[in-house]
N, C-alpha and C positions, 0 to 999 in steps of 0.2 A: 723679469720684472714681476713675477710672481708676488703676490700680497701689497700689492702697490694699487690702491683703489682709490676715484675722486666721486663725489657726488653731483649727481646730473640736473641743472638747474631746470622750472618748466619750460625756460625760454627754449631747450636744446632739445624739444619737442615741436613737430610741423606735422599734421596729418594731412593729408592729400587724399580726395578722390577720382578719380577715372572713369568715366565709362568706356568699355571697350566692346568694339562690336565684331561680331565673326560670321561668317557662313555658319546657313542652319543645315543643308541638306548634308546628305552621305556623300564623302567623296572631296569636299569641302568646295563645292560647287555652289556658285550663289542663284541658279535658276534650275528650278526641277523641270523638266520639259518630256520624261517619261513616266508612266505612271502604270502600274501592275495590281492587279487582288490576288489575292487565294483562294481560288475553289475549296479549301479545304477549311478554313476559315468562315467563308460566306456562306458554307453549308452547315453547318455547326452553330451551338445556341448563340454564341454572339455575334452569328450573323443576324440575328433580326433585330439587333440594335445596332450594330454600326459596320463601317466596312473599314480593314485596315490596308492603305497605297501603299505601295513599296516601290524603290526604284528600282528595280531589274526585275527579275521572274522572279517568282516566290521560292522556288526549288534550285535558285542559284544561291551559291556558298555566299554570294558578295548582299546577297538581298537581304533589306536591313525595315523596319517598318517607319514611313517619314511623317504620316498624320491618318488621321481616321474620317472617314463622314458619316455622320448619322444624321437624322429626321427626326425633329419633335413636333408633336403634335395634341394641343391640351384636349382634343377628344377622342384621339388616340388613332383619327384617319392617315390611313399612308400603309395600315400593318396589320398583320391578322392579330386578334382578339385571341388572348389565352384562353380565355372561355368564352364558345360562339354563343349561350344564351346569355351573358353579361358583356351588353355593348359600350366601348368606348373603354375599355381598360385592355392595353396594348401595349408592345416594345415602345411605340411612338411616345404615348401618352408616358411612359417610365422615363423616358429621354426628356420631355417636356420637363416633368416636375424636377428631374435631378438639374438640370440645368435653370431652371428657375431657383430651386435652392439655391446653388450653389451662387451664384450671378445676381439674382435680385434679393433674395433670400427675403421672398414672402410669397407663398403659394397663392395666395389672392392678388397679385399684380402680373400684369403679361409684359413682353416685351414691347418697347416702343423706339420705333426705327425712327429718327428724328421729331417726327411731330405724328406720324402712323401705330396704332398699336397694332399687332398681330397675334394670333395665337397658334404660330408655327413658324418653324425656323429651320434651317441646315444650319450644322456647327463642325467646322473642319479645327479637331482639335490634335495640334503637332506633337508628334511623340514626346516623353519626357525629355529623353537621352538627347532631344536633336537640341533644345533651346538651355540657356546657361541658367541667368536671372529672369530673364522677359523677351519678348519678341520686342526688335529694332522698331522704336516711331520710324516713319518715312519711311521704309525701305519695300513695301508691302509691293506687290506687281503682281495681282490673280486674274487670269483671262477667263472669260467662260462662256461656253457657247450655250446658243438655242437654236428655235428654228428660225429665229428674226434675225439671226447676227450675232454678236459677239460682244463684247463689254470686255474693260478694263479695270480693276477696282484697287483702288489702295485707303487710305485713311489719311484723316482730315488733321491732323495733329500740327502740321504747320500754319491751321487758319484757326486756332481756336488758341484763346489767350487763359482762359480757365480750365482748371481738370475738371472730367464730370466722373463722379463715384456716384455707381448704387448702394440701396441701402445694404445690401452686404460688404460694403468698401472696395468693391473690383472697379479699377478704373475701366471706363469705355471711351472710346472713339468710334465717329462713323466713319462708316465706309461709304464714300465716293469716288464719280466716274476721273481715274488718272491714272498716275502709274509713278510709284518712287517717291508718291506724298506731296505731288504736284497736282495739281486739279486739271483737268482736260474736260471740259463743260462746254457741250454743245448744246443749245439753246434751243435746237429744234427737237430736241431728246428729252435734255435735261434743265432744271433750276440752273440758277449762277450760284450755288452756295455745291451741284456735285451732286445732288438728288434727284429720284427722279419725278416728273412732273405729278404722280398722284399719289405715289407710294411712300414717301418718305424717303430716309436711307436707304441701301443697299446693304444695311447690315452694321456691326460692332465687331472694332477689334478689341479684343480683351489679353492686352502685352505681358502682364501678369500671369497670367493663365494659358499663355502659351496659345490662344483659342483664336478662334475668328467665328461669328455667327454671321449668317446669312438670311435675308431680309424674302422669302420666297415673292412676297405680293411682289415687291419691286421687278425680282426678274421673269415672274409669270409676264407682267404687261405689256401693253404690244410698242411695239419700235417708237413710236412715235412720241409717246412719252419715259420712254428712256428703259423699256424693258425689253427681254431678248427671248420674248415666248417660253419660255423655261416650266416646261411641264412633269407630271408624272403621271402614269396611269391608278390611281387609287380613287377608293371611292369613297363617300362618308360613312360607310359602313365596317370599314375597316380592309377591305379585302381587298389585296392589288391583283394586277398582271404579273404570272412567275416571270422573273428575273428583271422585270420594268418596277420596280423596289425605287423608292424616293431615294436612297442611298446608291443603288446602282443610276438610278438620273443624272443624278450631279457627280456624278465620277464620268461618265460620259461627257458629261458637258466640258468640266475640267482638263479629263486628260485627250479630250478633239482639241480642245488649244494650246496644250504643249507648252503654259507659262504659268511658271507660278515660282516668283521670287518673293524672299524675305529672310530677314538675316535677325542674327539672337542677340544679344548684348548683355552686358553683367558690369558692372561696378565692382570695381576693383579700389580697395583702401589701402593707403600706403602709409606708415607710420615714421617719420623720420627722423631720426637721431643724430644729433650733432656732437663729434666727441670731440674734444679740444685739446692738444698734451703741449701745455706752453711750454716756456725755454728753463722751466727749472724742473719740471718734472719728466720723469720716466727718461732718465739719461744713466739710470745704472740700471744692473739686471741682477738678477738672485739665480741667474745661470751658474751649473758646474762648472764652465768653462769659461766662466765670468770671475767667479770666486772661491777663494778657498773653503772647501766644507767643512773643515776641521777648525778655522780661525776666523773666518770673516772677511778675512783680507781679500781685496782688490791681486788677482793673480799676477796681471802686467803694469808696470809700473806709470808707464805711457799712460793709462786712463785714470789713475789718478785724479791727473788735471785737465785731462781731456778727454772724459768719458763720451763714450759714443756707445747706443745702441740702435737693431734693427727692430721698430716696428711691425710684426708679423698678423699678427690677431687680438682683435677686441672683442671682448668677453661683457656680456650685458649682466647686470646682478640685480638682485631684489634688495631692500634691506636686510634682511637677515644673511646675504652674501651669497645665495643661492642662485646659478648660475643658469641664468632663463635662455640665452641664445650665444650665437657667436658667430664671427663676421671675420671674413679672412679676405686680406689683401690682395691684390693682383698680386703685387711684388713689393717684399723688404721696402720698408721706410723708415732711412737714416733718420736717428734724431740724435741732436748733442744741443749744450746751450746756447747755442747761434742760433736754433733752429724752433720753430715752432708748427705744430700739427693741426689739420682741421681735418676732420674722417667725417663724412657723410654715411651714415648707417641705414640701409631701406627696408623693413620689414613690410610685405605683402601678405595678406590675410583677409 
């Protein structure tokens, strides 16, 4: 059926999209429940800006890196000062302002944890490779301990009917006390809105940016109003306790409770093509073994009047006949003039 071409009307276009959601962790497990550093990493310069979990050992063939935590800080406490006689300029304070870029994207605005502004934060931000498009709404499950107990956190996205974007366009969600984008508000802790009683939020998910920031005031405070003691030894002057690092803090706290689910998601477009070969068309072929190559002639005399062919492949073309794709049947499709075709074409992209 060679040279035998029809023209595709719009109607015989339908675009579909999808969101599909997968496991984010290695292993294609939907809860990390171990969590590893590298000595060899955390001693090296970009250990004083962040630390990168892995799920197994780091000196294991199978250990893969699943997100990082670092410490910001707009006056740069949590971290030694690159120069001791220039105070407040530190890995912290570098982490501050790049994540303020990037995030608010205006160095004169701080973060504000529901109705709380702060000017420090943890930000567990998940390796590239792990997430697709975005980190999954609802599926968010982070445990994390203190001295006062334990907390549950996911994000608010099933109770909020508007998106809220910063003015750099990152969508946020807060983070509230639940697990799976269900609110779990205990009232002797926490608000009814998942917050905690003085501190605001517990933080922003940022689904876009793969990120999660964390709300320190909220989980410093004490049990009572919905905080888990969550400390670090650093001073305002910039200088910590070796290995008690804001970053090694909350990797402690995280991997004492062994939970930390969340799943990636990506939209997926599907473009669909409807081909149609009614009862008079594509019932002869320009086959060798269809026709004579020397004459033109119809080989057997049988299809004459009762041509039949099989179906095999459709070929997609531009106007100028240039042959952009091609879609191959499970199996041979009789067609003769009794019969008539409908081919569902799905192009994924």
């Amino acid at each position: 059926m060679a040279g035998t071409f029809i023209t595709l009307d719009p109607a015989d276009f339908v675009v579909s999209s999808d969101a599909i959601t997968a496991t984010l962790w290695s292993g294609g497990t939907p809860t990390l429940s171990t969590f590893f550093t590298s000595s060899t990493q955390e001693a090296g310069s970009s250990g004083n800006f962040y630390l990168n979990i892995y799920q197994t050992a780091s000196n294991d063939s199978n250990a893969a890196i699943q997100f990082a935590i670092a410490y910001g800080n707009l006056v740069g406490s949590g971290s030694q000062d690159y120069n001791l006689a220039v105070d407040g300029y530190s890995p912290t304070a570098t982490i501050y302002g790049q994540w303020q870029d990037l995030v608010i994207g205006d160095e004169n605005t701080n973060f504000t944890f529901g109705t709380i502004t702060s000017s420090q934060f943890y930000v567990l931000s998940v390796d590239r490779t792990r997430y697709k498009e975005a980190l999954a709404l609802g599926t968010l499950s982070l445990r994390i301990s203190g001295s006062s107990g334990s907390i549950t956190l996911t994000d608010n996205s099933n109770y909020v009917t508007a998106v809220t974007t910063t003015g750099a366009g990152v969508t946020v969600y807060q983070l509230i006390t639940g697990s799976q984008g269900t609110i779990s508000s205990n009232l002797s802790r926490n608000t009814a809105n998942g917050y905690s009683l003085n501190s605001g939020s517990y933080g922003w998910l940022l689904p876009e940016l793969g990120a999660i920031i964390l709300n320190p005031l909220a989980l410093a405070d004490f049990a009572v109003s919905g905080g888990i003691g969550l400390q670090y030894s650093g001073s305002s002057s910039g200088s910590v306790v070796p290995n008690i690092s804001p970053n090694r803090s909350m990797f402690a706290a995280i991997s004492g409770s062994g939970n930390f689910q969340l799943n990636s998601q990506e939209t997926i477009t599907s473009d669909y093509v409807f081909v149609r070969a009614r009862s008079a068309e594509f019932n002869y072929s320009e086959n060798p073994s269809y026709i004579s190559g020397s004459t033109g002639e119809v080989l057997y005399p049988y299809f004459i009047n009762n041509p039949q062919t099989y179906i095999t492949t459709i070929g997609l073309y531009n106007d100028t006949t240039e042959l952009l794709a091609v879609a191959k049947l499970s199996r041979p499709l009789l067609k003769n003039f009794t019969k008539e075709a409908l081919v569902r074409v799905k192009l994924d992209f």
